[in-house]
Phi, psi and omega in degrees: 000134190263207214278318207289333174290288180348285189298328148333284182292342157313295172271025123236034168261336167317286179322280180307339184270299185312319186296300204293331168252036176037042174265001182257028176243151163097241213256313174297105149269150147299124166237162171220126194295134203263295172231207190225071193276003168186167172318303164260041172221163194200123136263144176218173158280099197245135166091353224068025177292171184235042187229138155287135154240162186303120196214132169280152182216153174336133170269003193282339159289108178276115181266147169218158180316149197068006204282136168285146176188162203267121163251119172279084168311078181302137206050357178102034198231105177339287186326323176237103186252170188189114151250140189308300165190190211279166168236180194245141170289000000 
């Protein structure tokens, strides 16, 4: 198994331990920043999806690609997203 199927199967054993303890439901998801399309815009990856979706994000924080970071689902509602700010790995 080379490194990338490896690392591949972790996060999605991460992903299912999170799913399984409902920490990916309500107002907190997980992201990874795909790019950086303004100071206050992001595409990201949320949850581990493989689709970016477009999200404002703090402009007080310099975000860069691969950066991990917390998407806040306001009120719990998918549609209105925000990310606040980067997270520690």
């Amino acid at each position: 198994m080379n490194e990338k199927k490896f690392l591949l199967k972790v996060k999605k054993i991460i992903y299912s331990v999170l799913q399984n303890e409902k920490l990916l439901q309500r107002e907190w998801h997980l992201g990874t920043v795909e790019s950086v399309i303004d100071s206050k815009t992001l595409s990201v990856y949320v949850n581990g999806s493989t689709t970016p979706q477009t999200i404002p994000c703090n402009p007080d924080i310099t975000f860069a690609v691969g950066d991990k970071v917390f998407v806040h689902f306001v009120n719990g509602d998918s549609r209105n997203k925000f990310v606040p700010y980067k997270r520690g790995i």
